[in-house]
Residue frames relative to the residue before (quaternion, step in Angstrom):
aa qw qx qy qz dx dy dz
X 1.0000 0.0000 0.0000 0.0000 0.00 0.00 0.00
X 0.3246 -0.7527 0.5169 0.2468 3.31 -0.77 1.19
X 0.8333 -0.4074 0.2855 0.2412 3.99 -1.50 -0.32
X 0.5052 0.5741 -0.2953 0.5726 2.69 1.92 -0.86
X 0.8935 0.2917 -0.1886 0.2847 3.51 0.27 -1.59
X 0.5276 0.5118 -0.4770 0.4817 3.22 1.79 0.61
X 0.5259 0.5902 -0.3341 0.5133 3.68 1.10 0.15
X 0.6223 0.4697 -0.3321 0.5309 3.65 0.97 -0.72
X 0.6421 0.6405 -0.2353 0.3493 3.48 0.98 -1.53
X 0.7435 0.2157 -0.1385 0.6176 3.57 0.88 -1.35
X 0.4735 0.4097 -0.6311 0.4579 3.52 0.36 0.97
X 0.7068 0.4808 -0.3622 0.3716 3.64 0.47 -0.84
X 0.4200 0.6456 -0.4161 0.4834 3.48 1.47 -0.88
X 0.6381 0.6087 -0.2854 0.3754 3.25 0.06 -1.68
X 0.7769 0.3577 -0.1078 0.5068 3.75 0.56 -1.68
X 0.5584 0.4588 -0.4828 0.4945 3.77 0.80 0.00
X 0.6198 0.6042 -0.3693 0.3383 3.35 0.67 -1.29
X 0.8153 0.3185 -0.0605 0.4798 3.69 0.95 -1.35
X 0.2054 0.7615 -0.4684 0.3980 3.78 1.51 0.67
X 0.5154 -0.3233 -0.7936 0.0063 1.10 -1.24 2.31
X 0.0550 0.8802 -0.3674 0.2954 3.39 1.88 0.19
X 0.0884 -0.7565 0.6260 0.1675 3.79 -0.42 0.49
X 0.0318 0.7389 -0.6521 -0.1664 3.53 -1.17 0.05
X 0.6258 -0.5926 0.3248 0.3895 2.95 -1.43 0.81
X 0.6370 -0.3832 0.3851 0.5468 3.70 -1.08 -0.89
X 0.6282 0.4090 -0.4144 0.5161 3.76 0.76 -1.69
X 0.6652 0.5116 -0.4261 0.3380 4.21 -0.04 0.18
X 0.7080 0.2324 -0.2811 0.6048 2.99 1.23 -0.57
X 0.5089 0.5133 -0.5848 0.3681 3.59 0.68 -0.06
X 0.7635 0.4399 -0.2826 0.3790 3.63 0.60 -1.14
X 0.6237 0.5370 -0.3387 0.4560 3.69 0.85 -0.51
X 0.7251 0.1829 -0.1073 0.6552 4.15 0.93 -0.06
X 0.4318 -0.7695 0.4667 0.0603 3.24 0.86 0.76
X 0.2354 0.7657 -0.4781 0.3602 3.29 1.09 1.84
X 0.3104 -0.7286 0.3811 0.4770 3.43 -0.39 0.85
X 0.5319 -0.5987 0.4451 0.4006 4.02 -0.89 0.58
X 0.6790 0.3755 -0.4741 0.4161 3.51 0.14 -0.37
X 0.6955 0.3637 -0.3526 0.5096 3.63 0.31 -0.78
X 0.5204 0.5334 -0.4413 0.5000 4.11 0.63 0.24
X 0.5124 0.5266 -0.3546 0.5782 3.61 1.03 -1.01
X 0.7516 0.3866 -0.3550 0.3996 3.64 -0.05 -1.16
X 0.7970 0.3859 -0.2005 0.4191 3.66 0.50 -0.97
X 0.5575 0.4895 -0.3825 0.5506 3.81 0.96 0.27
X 0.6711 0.1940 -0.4384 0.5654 3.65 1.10 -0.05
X 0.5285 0.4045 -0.6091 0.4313 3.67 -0.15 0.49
X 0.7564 0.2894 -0.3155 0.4945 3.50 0.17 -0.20
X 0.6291 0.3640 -0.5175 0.4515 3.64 0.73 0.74
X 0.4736 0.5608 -0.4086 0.5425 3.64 1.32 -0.14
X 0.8580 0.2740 -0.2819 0.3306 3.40 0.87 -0.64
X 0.6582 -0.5633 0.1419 0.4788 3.50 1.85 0.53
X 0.4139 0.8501 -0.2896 0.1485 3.10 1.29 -0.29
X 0.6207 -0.1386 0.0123 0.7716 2.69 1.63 -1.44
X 0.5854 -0.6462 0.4673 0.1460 2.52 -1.67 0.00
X 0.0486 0.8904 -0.4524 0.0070 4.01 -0.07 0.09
X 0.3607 -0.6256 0.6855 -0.0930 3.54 -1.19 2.00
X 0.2624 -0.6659 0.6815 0.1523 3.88 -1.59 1.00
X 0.6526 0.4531 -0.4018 0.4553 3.75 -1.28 0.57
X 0.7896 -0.4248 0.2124 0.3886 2.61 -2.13 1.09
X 0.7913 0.2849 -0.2526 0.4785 4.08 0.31 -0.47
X 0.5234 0.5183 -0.5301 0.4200 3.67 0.94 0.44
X 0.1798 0.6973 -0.6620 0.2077 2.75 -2.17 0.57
X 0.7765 -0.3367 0.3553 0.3968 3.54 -1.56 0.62
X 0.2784 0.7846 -0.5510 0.0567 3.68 -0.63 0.51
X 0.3125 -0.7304 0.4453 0.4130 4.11 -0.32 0.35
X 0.5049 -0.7067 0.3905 0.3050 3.41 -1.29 0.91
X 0.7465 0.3263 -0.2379 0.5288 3.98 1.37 -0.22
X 0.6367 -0.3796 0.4640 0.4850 3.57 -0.50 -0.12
X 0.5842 -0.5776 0.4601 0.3368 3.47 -1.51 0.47
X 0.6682 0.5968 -0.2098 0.3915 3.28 0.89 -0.57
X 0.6764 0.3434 -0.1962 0.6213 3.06 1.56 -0.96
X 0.7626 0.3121 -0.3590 0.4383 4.04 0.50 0.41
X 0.5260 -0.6968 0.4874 0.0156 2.62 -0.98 2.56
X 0.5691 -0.5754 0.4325 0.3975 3.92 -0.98 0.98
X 0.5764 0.5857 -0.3874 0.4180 3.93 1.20 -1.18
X 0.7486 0.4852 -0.3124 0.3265 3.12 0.62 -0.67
X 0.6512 0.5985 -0.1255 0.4495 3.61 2.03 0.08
X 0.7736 0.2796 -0.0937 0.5609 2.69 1.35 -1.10
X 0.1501 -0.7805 0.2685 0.5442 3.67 -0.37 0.42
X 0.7628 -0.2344 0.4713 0.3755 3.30 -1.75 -0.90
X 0.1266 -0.9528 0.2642 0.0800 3.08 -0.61 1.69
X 0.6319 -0.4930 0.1560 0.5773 3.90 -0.28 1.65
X 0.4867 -0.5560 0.5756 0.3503 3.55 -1.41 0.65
X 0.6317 -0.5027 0.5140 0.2900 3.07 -1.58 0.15
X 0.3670 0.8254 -0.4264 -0.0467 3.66 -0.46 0.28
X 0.6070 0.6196 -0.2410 0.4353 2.84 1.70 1.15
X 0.6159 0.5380 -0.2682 0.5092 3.35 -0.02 0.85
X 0.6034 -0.3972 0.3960 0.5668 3.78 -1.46 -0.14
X 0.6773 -0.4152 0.5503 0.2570 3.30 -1.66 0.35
X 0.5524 0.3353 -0.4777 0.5952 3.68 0.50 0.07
X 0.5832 0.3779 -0.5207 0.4959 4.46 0.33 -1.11
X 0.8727 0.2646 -0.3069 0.2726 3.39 -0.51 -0.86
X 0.3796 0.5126 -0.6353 0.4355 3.76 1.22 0.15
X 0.7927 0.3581 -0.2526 0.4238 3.90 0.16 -1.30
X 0.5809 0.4048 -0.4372 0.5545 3.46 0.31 0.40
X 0.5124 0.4647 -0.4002 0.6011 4.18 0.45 -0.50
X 0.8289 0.3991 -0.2022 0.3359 3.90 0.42 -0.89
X 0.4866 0.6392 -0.2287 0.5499 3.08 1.68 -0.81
X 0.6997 0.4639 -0.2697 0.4716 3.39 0.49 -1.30
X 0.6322 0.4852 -0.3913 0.4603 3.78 0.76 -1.31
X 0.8728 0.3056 -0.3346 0.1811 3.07 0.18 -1.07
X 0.2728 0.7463 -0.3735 0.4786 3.48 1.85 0.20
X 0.6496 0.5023 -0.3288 0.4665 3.47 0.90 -1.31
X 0.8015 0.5354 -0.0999 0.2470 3.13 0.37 -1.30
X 0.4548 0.6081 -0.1867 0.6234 3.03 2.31 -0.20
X 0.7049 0.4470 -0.0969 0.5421 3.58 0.95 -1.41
X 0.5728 0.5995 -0.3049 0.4685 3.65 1.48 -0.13
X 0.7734 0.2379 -0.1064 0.5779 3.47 0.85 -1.80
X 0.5847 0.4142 -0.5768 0.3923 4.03 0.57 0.94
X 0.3014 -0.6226 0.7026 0.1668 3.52 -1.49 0.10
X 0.6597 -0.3814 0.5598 0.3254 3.36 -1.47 0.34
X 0.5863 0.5729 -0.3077 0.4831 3.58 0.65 -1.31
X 0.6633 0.5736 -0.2266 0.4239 3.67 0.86 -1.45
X 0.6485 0.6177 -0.2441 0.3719 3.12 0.69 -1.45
X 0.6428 0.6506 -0.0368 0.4028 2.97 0.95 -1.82
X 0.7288 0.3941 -0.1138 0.5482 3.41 1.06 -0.90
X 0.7337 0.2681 -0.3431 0.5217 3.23 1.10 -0.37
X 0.4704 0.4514 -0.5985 0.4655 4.05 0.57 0.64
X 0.5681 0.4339 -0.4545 0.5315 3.89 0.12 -1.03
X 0.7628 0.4780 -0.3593 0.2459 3.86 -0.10 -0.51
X 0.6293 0.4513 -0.2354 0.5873 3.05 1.63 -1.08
X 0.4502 0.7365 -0.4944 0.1027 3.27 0.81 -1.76
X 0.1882 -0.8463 0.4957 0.0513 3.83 -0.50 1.07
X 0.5050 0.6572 -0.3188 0.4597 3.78 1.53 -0.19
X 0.0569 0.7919 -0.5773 0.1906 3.77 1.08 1.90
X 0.4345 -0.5824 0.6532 0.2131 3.26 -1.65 0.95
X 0.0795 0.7104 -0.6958 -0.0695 3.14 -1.34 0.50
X 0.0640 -0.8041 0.5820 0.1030 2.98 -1.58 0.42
X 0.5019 -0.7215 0.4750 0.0432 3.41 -1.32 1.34
């Protein structure tokens, strides 16, 4: 996974977490430590692409357009370039790679995602 689509990813985290709640960008830029301009750039590609959705004024902000539960990772990340280089064995495994990538990015949700940081999420209070 490249920078971009771990930057898109933990913005969207960010917006499942607070569903249906909008937050601005400088909130999610600062909470995942994204630089804000390049966040600016990637929250409208994913409002061109429906993902979310976004309102100006004191209550606007960055909100997702479906429930977490209902927005499939395919529908985030894109779809990666076929293979059409190489011997016929590179691109058999790459044609297969890719499917099975799809098919991964199909059966998670945001909702998923979401559940599995809080699970890992490694930033324990302790007290003395």
């Amino acid at each position: 996974m490249n920078m971009t689509d771990a930057y898109r990813l933990d913005a969207l985290i960010e917006l499942a977490a607070a569903f249906p709640r909008p937050l601005t960008a400088t909130e999610i830029a600062r909470r995942r430590r994204i630089p804000a301009a390049f966040l600016g750039r990637l929250l409208a590609g994913v409002a061109r692409d429906g993902v979310v959705t976004t309102s100006r004024g004191p209550r606007g902000g960055v909100r997702l357009a479906r429930p977490p539960e209902d927005t499939r990772l395919t529908a985030v990340l894109p779809a990666p370039a076929p293979a059409a280089v190489g011997s016929p064995a590179l691109v058999w495994l790459a044609d297969r790679l890719a499917a099975a990538r799809r098919a991964v990015l199909d059966r998670t949700t945001l909702a998923g995602l979401l559940a599995v940081e809080r699970e890992r999420r490694t930033d324990t209070d302790w007290e003395i």
